[in-house]
N, C-alpha and C positions, 0 to 999 in steps of 0.2 A: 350469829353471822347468817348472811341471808346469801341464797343461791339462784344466780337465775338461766335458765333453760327452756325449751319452745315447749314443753307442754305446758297445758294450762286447764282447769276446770271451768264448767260454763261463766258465765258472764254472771257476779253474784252471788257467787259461789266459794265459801272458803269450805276446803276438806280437812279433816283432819284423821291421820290415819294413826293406830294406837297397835304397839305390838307386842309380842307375846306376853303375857303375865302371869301364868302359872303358878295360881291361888296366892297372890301377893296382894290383896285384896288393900292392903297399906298403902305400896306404892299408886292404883290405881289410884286411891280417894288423895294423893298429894298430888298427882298429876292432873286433876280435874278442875282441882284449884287453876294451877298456870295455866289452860285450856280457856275458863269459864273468864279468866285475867284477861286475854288473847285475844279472845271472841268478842270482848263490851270495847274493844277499842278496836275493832275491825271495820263495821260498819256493813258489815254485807247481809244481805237480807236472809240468804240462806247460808246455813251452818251446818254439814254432816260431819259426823263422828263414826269413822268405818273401825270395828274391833275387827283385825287379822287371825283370829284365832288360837288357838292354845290358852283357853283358860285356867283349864285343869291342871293337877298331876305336878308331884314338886314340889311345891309353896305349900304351907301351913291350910289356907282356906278357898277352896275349890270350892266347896258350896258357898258359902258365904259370898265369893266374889260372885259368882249366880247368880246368888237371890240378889246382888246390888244390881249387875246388868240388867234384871230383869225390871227392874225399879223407873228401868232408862234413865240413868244421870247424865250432866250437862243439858239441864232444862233449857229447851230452846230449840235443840237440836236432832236433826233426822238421825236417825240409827240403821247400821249397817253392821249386823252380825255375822263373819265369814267364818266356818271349819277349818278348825287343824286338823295337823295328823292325829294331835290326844284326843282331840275328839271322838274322831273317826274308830281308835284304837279302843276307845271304851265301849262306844256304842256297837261294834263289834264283837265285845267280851260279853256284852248283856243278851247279844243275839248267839252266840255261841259259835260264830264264822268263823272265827279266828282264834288261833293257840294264842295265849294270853302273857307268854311268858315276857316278852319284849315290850308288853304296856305293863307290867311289875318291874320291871328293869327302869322304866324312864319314867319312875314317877306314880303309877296305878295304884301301888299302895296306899300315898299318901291322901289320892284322892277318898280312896276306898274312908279312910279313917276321917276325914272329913264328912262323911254319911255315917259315922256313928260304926262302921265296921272294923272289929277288932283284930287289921290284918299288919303281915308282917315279913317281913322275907320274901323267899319263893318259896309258894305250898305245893302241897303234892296235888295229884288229882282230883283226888275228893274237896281236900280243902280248897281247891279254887273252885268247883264247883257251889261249894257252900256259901262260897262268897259271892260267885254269883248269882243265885236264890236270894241272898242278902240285897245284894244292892236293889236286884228289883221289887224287892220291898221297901226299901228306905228315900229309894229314888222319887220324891215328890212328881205328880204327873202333869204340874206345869215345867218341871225341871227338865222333864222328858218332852217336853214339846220346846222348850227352848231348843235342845241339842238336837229334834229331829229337825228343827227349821233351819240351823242354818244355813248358808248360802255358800258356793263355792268359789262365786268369783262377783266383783262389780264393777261395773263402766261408769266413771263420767267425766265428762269432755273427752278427752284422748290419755286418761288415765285408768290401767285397767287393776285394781287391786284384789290380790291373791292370798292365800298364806304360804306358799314355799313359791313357785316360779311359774315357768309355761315350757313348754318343751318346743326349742329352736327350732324352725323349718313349719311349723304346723299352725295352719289358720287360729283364729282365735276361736272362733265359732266350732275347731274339732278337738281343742284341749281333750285331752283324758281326764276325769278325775282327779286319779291315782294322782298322777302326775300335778294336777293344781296344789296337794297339800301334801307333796313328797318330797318333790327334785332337788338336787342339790348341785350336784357337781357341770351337769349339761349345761343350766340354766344359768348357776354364776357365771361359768368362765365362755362366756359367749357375748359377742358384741353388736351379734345381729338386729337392727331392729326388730321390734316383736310382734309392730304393728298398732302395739299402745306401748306407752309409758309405766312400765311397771311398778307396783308398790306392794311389797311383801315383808315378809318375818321369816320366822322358821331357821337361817341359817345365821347364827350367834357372830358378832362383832362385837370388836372392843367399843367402837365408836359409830355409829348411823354412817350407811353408806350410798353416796351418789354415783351414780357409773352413768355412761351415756344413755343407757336405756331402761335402766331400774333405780330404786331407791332402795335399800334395806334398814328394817327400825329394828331387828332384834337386837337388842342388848344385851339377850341373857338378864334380865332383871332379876329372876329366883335364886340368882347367886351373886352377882352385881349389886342390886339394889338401886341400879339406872332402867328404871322405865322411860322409853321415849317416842314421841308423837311425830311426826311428819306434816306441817301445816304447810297448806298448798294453796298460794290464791294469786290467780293472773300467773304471771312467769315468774313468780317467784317459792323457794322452798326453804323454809328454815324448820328449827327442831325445837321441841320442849322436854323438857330431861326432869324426871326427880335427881 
């Protein structure tokens, strides 16, 4: 089914926006198939492929789905790597900012054992410590330059894509951070123009959601097993689903 609405990306332009997947490294390679389908009968000259973030943490293969994004599949296509919070959450556990207990709670583990690290539970202090010595040794340092590069937010045309929301009332140009790969409850239940067209992830639906001024693709796929895309061209919005 196809949706249509006043935003729209430049002239030439098909988007496609792809959301969380959280080492489902399966779903992604069946999704790219329908994508790479999409794309050869569209006819537009340019094609970007915006990842929303949350790679990691969850899923079976955190790394592995890495080293595929880093590969950039759907040949043809601009790439557009945006930070999650998992992201955010680990690369903080590596610098040692942040108490680590709530990235082992949503996931960190699984990451961690996707690097070869023999973790489990909640450790105590020493043991998370160890584990983080661990990872920055296992942590390949294009892997590290992947995660230090991504992006927080991108434009184009009057579409502005995020990984969780923008905070109501505040220009686009003074987002917080925080707030680009956090928000939840402001940013859903608000109907205010944002200013752009939003398109995020991060807060889990049963089904992709259009509201008058956002789209949401998270699925929840690490437990679903529905990954899905947001394909945007001219005024119109349909979806691609494993």
């Amino acid at each position: 089914m196809r949706y249509r609405h006043d935003a729209r990306p430049p002239d030439g332009t098909r988007l496609y926006a792809i959301g969380d997947m959280h080492g489902r490294l399966d779903l992604l390679a069946e999704l790219e198939d329908k994508i790479r389908i999409d794309a050869e009968n569209s006819g537009a000259a340019n094609r970007i492929a915006v990842f929303l973030g949350d790679y990691i943490d969850r899923g079976p293969e955190s790394r592995e789905l890495v080293d595929y994004l880093m590969r950039r599949p759907f040949n043809g296509f601009e790439h557009v790597f945006l930070i999650g919070n998992h992201e955010d959450e680990m690369m903080r556990f590596l610098d040692g900012s942040q108490e680590p207990a709530n990235w082992f709670a949503n996931g960190g583990v699984q990451t961690l054992e996707s690097y070869g690290i023999a973790a489990h539970g909640f450790p105590s202090p020493d043991e998370a410590e160890d584990w983080r010595r661990q990872l920055r040794r296992a942590l390949p340092p294009d892997h590290l330059s992947f995660y230090s590069d991504l992006k927080y937010s991108f434009e184009c045309g009057n579409y502005l894509f995020v990984h969780a929301g923008v905070r109501p009332g505040v220009p686009i140009e003074l987002q917080d951070r925080h707030d680009l790969i956090w928000i939840r409850e402001a940013f859903l239940g608000s109907d205010q123009d944002f200013g752009r067209f939003v398109v995020h992830g991060h807060s889990i639906e049963r089904t992709p959601q259009i509201k008058s001024n956002r789209i949401c693709v998270d699925t929840g796929a690490y437990r679903s097993d529905h990954l899905t895309c947001a394909v945007l061209d001219q005024d119109e919005v349909w979806f691609l689903q494993t």
